[in-house]
C-alpha positions, -999 to 999 in steps of 0.1 A, spaced: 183 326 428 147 317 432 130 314 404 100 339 390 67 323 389 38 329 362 10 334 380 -25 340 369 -51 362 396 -85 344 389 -112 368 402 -102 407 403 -125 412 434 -114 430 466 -92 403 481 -74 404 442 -70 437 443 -66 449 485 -44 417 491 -28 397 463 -20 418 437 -3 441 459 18 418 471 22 401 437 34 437 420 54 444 451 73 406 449 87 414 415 118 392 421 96 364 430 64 367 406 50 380 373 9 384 368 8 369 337 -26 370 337 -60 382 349 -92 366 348 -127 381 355 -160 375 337 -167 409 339 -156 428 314 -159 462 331 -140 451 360 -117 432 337 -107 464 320 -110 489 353 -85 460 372 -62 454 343 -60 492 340 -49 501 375 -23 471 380 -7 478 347 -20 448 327 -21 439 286 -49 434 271 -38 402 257 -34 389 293 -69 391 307 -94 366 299 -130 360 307 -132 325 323 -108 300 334 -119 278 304 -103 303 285 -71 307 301 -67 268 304 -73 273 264 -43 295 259 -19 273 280 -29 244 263 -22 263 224 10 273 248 4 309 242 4 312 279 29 299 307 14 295 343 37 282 373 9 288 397 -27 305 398 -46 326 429 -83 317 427 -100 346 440 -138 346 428 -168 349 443 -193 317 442 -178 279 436 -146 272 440 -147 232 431 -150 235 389 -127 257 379 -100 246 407 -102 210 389 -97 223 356 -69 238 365 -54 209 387 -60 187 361 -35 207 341 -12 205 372 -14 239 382 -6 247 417 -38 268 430 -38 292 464 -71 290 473 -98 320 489 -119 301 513 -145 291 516 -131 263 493 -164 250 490 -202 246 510 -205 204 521 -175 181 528 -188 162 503 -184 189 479 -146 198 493 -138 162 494 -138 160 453 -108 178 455 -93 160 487 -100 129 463 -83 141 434 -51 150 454 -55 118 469 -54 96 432 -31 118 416 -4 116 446 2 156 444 -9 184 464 -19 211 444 -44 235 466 -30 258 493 -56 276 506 -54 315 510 -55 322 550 -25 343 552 -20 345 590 -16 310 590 19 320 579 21 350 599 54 353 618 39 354 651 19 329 643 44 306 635 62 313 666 37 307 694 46 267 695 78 278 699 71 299 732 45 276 750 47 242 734 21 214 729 24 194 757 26 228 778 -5 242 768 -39 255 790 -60 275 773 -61 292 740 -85 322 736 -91 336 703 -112 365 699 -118 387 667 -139 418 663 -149 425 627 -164 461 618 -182 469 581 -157 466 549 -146 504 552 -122 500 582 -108 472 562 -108 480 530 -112 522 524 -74 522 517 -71 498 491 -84 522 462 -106 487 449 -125 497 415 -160 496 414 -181 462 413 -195 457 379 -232 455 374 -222 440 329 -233 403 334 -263 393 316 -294 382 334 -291 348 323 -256 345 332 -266 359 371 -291 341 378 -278 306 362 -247 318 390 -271 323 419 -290 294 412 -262 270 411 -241 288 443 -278 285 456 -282 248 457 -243 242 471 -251 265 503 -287 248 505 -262 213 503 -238 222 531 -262 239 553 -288 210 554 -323 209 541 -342 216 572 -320 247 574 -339 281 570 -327 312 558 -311 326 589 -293 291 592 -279 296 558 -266 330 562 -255 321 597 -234 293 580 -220 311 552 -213 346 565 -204 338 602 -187 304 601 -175 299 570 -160 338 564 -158 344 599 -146 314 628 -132 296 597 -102 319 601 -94 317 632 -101 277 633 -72 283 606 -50 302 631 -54 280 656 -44 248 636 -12 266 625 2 268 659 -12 239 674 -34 214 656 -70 212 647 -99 212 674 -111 175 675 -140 180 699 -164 209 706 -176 216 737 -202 240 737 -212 265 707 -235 297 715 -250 324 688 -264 358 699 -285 379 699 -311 361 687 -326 367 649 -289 390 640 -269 373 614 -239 374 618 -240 384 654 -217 371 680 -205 336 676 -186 317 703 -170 282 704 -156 260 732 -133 231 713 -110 209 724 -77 203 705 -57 166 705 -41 161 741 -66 184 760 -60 218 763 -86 242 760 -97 267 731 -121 296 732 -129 313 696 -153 345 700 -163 361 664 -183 395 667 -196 409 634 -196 451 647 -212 473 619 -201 506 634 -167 497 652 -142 516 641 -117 492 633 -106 458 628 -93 437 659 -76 402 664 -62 390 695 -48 358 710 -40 348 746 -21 318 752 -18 301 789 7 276 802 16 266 841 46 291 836 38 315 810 14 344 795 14 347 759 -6 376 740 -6 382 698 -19 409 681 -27 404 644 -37 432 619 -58 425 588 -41 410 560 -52 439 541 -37 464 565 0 451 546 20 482 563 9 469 596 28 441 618 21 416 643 33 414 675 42 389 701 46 394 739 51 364 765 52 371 802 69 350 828 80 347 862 122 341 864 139 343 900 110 356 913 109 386 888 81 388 860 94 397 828 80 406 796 97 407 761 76 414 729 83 409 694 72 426 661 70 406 626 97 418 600 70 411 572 30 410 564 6 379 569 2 382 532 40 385 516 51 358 539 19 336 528 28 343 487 66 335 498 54 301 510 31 294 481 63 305 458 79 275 479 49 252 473 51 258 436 94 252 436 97 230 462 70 213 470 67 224 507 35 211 517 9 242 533 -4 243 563 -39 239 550 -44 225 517 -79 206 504 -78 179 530 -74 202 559 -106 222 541 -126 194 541 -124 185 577 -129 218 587 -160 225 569 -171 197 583 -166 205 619 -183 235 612 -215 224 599 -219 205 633 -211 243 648 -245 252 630 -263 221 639 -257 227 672 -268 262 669 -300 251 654 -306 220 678 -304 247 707 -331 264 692 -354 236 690 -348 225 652 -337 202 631 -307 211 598 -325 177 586 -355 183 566 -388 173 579 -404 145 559 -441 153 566 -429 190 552 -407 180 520 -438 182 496 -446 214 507 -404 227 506 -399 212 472 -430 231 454 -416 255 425 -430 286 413 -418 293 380 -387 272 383 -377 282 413 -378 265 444 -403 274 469 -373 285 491 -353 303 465 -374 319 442 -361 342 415 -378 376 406 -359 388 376 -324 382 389 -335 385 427 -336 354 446 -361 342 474 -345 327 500 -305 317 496 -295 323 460 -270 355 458 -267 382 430 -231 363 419 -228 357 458 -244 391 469 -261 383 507 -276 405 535 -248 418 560 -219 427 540 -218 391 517 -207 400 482 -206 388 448 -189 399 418 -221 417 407 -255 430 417 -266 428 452 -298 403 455 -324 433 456 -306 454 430 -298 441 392 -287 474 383 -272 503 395 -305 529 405 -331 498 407 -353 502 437 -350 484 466 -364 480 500 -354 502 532 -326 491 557 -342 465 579 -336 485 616 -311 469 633 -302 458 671 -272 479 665 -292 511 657 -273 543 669 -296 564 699 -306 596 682 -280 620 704 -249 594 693 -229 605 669 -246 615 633 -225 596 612 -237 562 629 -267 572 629 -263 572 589 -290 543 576 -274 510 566 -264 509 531 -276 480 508 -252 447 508 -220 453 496 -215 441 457 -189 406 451 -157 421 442 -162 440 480 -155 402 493 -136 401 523 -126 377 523 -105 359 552 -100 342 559 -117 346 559 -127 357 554 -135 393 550 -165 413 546 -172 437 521 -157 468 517 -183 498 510 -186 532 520 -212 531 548 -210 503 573 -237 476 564 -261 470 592 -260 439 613 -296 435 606 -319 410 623 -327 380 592 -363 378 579 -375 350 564 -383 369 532 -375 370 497 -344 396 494 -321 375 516 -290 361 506 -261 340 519 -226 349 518 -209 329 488 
């Protein structure tokens, strides 16, 4: 009988508590939730309250839960790492108490940054980060190789439309984000999740570029790059990369790759503040056959895939279809129950992370490069970009806990980025803060009067989505897909 695993859910955000802990409560036979760790104690206490938990099981950092195992007051098989911000410190404290870690991306901002945990798996000879993209283990998924193989494929077309967190999330019954962190602790959080996105994006990169980079490609086409290596490899070449319309972060995203051995692969991302629901489709081509997969969020855990393949046989075209027996997510935890166990290696662990955050920081560069700029800093404008005010970087001041250019309230950012806190404009619940920016997406006044309904202000952390990747925030009015400013009160998505 397979063996029940300790597992500790680091970060009681809205992945935690729409995805994992779900699953985790439902799993019984497999796992226990020995412990849950949140440095907010409101949400610490509101969390632990809904899913059941002691109070001697909840801790405020991962320092302290690495304390208890070491006084072996605790027993951990395995741990979920679920917060907003940087991954890299606490996933290294853990590892280097062999820990086995499933990992929310992003994993981290830079390869470089990535690559220290790469490194460490690499010197201690033992995986120990599977990272937390749950379709990647998705039934369908799994099976698409299996109808059009390798050497058989044409063309792979990817396409996801991603609404505002309510469609996603409304059902999950998350509890509120906490606003209980000291302004010291924020803004030594921004400040430091600040300078990692400043790293990865580049230092010629502006504001939009950042928030391009962090809430489109890193949150958004990461998952489906994710998807698309499960069935069939990693893309090793781009082809052509295009971003519209022009100023709107997120937008619309699309890629042209290529993967190993030449076949083709399309991956279109539209961020959709007012569509009505979430949507993820592939279409796979061969000579012979037509192959179509639908894929439901992995928060939606009542919902299947399904898998349909067309052919032509004896002149007759013929269709079967298939539904998965289980969820993206349980079938992801039952394969992270076998990396614990067994050792089965993931489908994407820290290597896997590295490359692809790699491959898309040339996405943005080539983004940027269209648009007549440089990610690489001008010399002849460094001076000028490294000036301080107060501390703060030109680019990223702080004004009492809001930041200037990319720093996040605990990961807060402008389109439906989160944090486990305070949005960027907002400390505190009832602070002030500026109107909705109007947005390309603004309803016509004889639409509908519930889209006409102004854009609320950016979802808080806990709201992540998350997906792969992903994820936007959940909240109770869609958040505008607002055209950037280069202005103080925005924020990348952590």
């Amino acid at each position: 009988m397979p063996k029940t695993l300790n597992i500790a859910v680091i970060g009681a955000g809205t992945m935690a508590q729409a995805v994992h802990l779900p699953v985790l409560r439902r799993r019984w036979d497999r796992f226990t939730i020995a412990a849950l760790v949140d440095h907010s104690p409101r949400r610490r206490r509101e969390a632990s309250e809904v899913w059941g938990l002691e109070e001697d099981t909840r801790y405020e950092s991962v320092a302290d839960l690495i304390a208890a195992v070491r006084a072996k007051t605790l027993t951990l098989d395995g741990a979920v790492l679920s917060t907003d911000g940087l991954h890299v410190e606490d996933l290294l404290a853990l590892m280097r108490r062999g820990i086995p870690v499933l990992v929310e991306p992003p994993l981290g901002y830079s390869a470089e940054e990535v690559a220290k945990v790469a490194d460490f798996e690499r010197m201690t000879g033992r995986r120990l980060v599977m990272m937390a993209y749950p379709q990647q283990y998705d039934d369908s998924v799994t099976r698409m190789a299996e109808n059009i193989a390798v050497k058989d494929l044409r063309m792979v077309d990817h396409e996801v439309l991603m609404p505002a967190s309510q469609p996603l999330y409304g059902g999950a019954h998350v509890t509120t984000s906490s606003y209980d962190l000291p302004t010291e602790k924020r803004s030594e959080r921004r400040k430091a999740l600040q300078a990692a996105v400043e790293a990865g994006a580049g230092d010629g990169a502006t504001q939009r570029d950042r928030d391009l980079y962090v809430k489109g490609l890193l949150t958004g086409v990461a998952h489906q790059m994710a998807v698309i290596e499960a069935s069939y490899g990693p893309i090793v070449r781009l082809r052509a990369v295009r971003h519209w319309p022009k100023g709107v972060i997120p937008g619309s995203l699309e890629l042209l790759g290529e993967l190993d051995g030449g076949a083709q692969v399309r991956l279109v991302w539209h961020y959709l503040p007012f569509a009505p629901e979430y949507s993820e489709s592939l279409q796979v081509l061969s000579a012979r056959r037509r192959m179509r997969v639908e894929l439901p969020a992995p928060s939606h855990g009542d919902r299947r895939s399904n898998i349909s393949l067309r052919e032509k046989k004896s002149g007759v075209v013929q269709e079967t279809a298939t539904t998965a027996p289980k969820g993206a997510a349980e079938l992801m935890w039952e394969a992270f129950h076998g990396f614990v166990e067994k050792g089965k290696q993931p489908v994407s662990g820290a290597a896997e992370a590295r490359d692809q955050v790699a491959l898309l920081r040339e996405v943005l560069s080539s983004i940027v490069i269209a648009d007549g700029r440089s990610l690489e800093a001008d010399e002849s404008e460094e001076d000028t970009d490294s000036a301080t005010t107060d501390g703060a970087t030109a680019d990223a001041a702080t004004t009492d806990g809001a930041t200037a250019d990319a720093a996040t309230t605990d990961g807060a950012t402008t389109d439906g980025a989160t944090t486990d806190g305070a949005t960027a404009d907002a400390a505190a619940p009832g602070d002030a803060s500026e109107p909705a920016t109007e947005t390309l997406e603004q309803p016509a006044q004889d639409e509908e009067p519930a889209e006409s309904t102004p854009a609320a202000a950016s979802p808080t952390a806990d709201e992540v989505a998350d997906a792969w990747g992903p994820e936007l925030a959940p909240s109770d009015t869609p958040a505008a897909d607002a055209p950037a400013e280069d202005s103080a009160t925005e924020h990348p998505r952590p």
